[in-house]
TORKOL-4160 file (C-alpha; in steps of 0.2 Angstrom, whole numbers, padded with zeros to 4 digits, m for minus):
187
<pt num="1" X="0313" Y="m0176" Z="0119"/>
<pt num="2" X="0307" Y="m0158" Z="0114"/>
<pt num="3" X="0292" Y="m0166" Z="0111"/>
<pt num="4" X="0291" Y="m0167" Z="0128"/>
<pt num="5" X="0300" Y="m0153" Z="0134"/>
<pt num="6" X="0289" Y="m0142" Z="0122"/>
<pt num="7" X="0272" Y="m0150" Z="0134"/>
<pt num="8" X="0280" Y="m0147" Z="0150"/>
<pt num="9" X="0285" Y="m0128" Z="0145"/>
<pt num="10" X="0268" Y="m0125" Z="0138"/>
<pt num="11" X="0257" Y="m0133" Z="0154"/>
<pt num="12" X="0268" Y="m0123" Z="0167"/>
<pt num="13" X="0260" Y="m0108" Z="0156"/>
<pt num="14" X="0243" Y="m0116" Z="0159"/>
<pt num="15" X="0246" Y="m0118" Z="0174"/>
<pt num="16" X="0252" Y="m0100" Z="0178"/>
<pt num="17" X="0237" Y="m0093" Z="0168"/>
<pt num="18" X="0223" Y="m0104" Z="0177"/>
<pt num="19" X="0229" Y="m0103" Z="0193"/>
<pt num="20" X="0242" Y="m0090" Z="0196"/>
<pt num="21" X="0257" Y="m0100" Z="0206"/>
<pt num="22" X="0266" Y="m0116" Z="0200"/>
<pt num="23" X="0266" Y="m0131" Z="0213"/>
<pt num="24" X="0279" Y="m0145" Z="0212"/>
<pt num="25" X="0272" Y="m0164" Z="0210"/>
<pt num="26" X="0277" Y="m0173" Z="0221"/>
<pt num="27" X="0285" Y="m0189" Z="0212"/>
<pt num="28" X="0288" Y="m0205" Z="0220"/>
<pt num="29" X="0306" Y="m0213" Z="0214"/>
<pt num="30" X="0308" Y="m0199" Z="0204"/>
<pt num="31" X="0328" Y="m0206" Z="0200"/>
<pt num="32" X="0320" Y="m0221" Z="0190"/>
<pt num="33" X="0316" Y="m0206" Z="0175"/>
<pt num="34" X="0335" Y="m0203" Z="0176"/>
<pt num="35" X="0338" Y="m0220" Z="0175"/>
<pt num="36" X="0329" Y="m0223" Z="0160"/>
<pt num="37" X="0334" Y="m0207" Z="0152"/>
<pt num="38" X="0353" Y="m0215" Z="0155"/>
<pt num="39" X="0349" Y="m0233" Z="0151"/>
<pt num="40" X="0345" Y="m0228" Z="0134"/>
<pt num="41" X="0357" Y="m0214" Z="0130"/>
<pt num="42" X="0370" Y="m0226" Z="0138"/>
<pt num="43" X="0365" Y="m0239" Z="0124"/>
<pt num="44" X="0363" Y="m0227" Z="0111"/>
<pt num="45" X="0383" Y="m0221" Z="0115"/>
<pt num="46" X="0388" Y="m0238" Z="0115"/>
<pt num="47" X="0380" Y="m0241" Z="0097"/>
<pt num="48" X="0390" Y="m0225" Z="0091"/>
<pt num="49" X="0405" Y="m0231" Z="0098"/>
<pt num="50" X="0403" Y="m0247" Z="0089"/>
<pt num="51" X="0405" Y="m0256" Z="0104"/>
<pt num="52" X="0387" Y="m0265" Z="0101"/>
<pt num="53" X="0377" Y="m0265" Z="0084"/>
<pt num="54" X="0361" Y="m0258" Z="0082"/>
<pt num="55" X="0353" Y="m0272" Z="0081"/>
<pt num="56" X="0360" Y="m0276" Z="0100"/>
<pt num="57" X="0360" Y="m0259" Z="0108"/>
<pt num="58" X="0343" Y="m0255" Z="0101"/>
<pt num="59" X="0332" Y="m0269" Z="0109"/>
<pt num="60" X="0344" Y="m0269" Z="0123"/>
<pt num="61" X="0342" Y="m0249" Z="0129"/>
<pt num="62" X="0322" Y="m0249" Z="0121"/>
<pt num="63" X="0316" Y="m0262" Z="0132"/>
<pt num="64" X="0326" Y="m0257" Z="0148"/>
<pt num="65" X="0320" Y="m0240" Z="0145"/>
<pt num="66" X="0303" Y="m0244" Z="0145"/>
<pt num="67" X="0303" Y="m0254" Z="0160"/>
<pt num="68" X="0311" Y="m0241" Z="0170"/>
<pt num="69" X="0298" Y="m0230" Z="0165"/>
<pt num="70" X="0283" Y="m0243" Z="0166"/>
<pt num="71" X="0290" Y="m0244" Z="0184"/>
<pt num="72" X="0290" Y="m0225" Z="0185"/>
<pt num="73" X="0273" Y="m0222" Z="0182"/>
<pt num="74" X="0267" Y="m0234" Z="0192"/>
<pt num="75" X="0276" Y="m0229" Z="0206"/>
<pt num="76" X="0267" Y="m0214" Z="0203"/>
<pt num="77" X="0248" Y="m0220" Z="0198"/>
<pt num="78" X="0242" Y="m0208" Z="0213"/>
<pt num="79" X="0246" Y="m0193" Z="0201"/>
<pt num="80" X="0233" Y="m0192" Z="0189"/>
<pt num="81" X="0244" Y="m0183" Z="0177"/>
<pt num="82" X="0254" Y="m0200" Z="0175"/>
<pt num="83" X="0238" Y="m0210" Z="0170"/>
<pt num="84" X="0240" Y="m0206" Z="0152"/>
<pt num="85" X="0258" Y="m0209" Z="0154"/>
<pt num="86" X="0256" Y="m0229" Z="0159"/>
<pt num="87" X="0246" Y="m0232" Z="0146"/>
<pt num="88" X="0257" Y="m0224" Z="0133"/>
<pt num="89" X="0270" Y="m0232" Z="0138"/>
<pt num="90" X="0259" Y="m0249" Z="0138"/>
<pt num="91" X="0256" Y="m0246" Z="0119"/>
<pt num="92" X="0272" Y="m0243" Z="0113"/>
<pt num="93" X="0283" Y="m0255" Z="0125"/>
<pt num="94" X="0272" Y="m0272" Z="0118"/>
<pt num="95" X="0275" Y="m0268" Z="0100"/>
<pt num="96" X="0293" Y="m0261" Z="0105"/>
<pt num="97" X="0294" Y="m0279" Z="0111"/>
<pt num="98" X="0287" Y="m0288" Z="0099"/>
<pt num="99" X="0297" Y="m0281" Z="0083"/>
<pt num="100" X="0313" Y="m0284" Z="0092"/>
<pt num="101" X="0315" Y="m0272" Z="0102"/>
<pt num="102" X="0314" Y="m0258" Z="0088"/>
<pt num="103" X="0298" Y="m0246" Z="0087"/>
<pt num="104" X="0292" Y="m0250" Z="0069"/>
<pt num="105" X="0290" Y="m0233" Z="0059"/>
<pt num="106" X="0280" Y="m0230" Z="0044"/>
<pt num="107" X="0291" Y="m0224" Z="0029"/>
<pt num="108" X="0278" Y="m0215" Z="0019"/>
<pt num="109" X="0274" Y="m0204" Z="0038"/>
<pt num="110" X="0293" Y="m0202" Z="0038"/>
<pt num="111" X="0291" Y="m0193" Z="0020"/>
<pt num="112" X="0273" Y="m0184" Z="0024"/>
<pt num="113" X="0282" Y="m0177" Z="0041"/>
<pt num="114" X="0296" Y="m0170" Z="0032"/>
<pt num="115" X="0311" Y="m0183" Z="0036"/>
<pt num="116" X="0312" Y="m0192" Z="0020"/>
<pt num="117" X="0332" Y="m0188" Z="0021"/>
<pt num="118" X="0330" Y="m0204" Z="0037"/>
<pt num="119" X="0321" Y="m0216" Z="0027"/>
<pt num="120" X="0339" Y="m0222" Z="0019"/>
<pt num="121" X="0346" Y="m0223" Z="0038"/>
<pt num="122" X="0331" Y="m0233" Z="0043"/>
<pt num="123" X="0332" Y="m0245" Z="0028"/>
<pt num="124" X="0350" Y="m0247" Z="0030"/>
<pt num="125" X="0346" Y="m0253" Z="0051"/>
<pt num="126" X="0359" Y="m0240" Z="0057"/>
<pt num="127" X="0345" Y="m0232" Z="0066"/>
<pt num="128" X="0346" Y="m0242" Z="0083"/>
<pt num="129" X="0328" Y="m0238" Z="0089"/>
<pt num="130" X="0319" Y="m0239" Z="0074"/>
<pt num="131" X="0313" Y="m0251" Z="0059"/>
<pt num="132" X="0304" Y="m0250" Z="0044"/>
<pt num="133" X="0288" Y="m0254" Z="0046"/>
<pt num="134" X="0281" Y="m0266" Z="0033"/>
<pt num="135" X="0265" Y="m0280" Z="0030"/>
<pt num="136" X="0275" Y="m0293" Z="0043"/>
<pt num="137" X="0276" Y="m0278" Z="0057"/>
<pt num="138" X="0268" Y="m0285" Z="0073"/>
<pt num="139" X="0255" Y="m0273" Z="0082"/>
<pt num="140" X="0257" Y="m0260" Z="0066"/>
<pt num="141" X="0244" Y="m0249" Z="0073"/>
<pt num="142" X="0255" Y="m0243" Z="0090"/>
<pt num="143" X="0270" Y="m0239" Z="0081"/>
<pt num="144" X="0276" Y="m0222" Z="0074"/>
<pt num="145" X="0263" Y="m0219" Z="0060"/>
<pt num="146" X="0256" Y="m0202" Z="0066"/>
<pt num="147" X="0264" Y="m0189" Z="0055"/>
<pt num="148" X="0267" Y="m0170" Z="0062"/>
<pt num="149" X="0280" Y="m0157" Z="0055"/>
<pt num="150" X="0298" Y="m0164" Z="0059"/>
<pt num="151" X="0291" Y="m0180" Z="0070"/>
<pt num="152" X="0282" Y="m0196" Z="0067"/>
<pt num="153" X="0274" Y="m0202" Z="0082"/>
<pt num="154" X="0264" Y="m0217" Z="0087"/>
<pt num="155" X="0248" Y="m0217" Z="0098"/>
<pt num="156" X="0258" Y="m0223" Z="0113"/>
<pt num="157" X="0268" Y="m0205" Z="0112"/>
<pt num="158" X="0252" Y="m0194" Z="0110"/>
<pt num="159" X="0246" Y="m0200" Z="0127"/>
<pt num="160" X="0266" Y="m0200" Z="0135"/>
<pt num="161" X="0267" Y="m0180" Z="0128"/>
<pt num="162" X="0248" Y="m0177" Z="0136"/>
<pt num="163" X="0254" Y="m0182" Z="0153"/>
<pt num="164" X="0269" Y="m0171" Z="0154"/>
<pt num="165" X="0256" Y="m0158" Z="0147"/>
<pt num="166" X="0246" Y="m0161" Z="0163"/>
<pt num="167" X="0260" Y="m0165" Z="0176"/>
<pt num="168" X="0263" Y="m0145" Z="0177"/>
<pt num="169" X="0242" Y="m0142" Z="0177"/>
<pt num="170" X="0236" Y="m0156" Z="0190"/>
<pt num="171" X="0251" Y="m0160" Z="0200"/>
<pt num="172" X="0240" Y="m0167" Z="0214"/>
<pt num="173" X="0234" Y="m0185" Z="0218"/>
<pt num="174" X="0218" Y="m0190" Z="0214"/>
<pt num="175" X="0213" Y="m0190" Z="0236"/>
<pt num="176" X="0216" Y="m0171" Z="0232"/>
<pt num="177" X="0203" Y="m0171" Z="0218"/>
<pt num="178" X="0191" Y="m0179" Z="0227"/>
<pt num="179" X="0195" Y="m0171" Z="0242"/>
<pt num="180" X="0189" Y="m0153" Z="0232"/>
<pt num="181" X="0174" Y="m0163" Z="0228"/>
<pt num="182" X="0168" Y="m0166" Z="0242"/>
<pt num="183" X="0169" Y="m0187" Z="0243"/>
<pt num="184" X="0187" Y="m0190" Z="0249"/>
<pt num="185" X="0196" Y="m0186" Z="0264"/>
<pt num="186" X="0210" Y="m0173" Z="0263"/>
<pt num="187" X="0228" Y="m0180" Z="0261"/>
């Protein structure tokens, strides 16, 4: 989340810098992000309470997550800020899927990004997103291998953290952009 956060804060500056005003995206269905965002803390609440196990809530909140957000995005495919954001979401909801409904995670990143104090929760499958990954792991390469200080991140997650990066710097259609060039009519 501050992930995210942290890209959204940081292409508002760009934004400011390059252009000197902010302008507000307009986002279609904008209450399906809310409704993902709840659907998983919702599941994740329900896991701590111990009213569902890990291995319940997990799959149950992932999936329905991502297909609230896989919905989102495409309800907004005219915003070319969001085009990185469907496909990230297309990398990491198929191996989300296929490993349960758990995002596979790399132990040795976990160490190298300086979480080595999870690898025991993760082992132990009290982390209700996440699972070891391992040599049986279906679609290894778009889990959360990427290591960075305090994170490990899949591919997927790179591209979803670029599009909120360029939500605040191109919050416009692509009519808009080709508009300004000359070879589309003005929306």
């Amino acid at each position: 989340m501050t992930l995210f956060l942290t890209a959204i804060l940081l292409g508002i500056a760009v934004r400011w810098v390059l252009f000197r005003r902010l302008v507000m995206p307009r986002i279609a269905m904008p209450w399906l992000f809310f409704a993902a965002l709840g659907w998983e803390a919702a599941w994740a609440f329900l896991s701590l309470r111990g009213w569902f196990s890990p291995q319940v809530a997990g799959p149950v909140g992932q999936m329905g997550t991502y297909a609230l957000l896989m919905l989102a995005f495409a309800a907004n495919i005219r915003l070319i800020a969001f085009w990185p954001a469907l496909l990230g979401a297309a990398m990491n909801g198929p191996v989300i899927f296929a490993n349960g409904g758990h995002m596979p995670v790399d132990l040795s990143a976990l160490e190298r990004a300086g979480l080595g104090h999870y690898r025991p929760f993760i082992e132990g499958a009290r982390d209700s997103l996440h699972i070891p990954m391992g040599p049986d792991t279906a679609l290894r390469f778009f889990g959360d291998w990427i290591a960075i200080p305090g994170r490990v991140i899949s591919p997927g997650d790179i591209l979803l953290v670029l599009s909120m990066f360029l939500l605040p710097v191109f919050p416009f259609p692509l009519a808009r952009l080709n508009w300004a060039r000359g070879q589309g009519p003005h929306p």
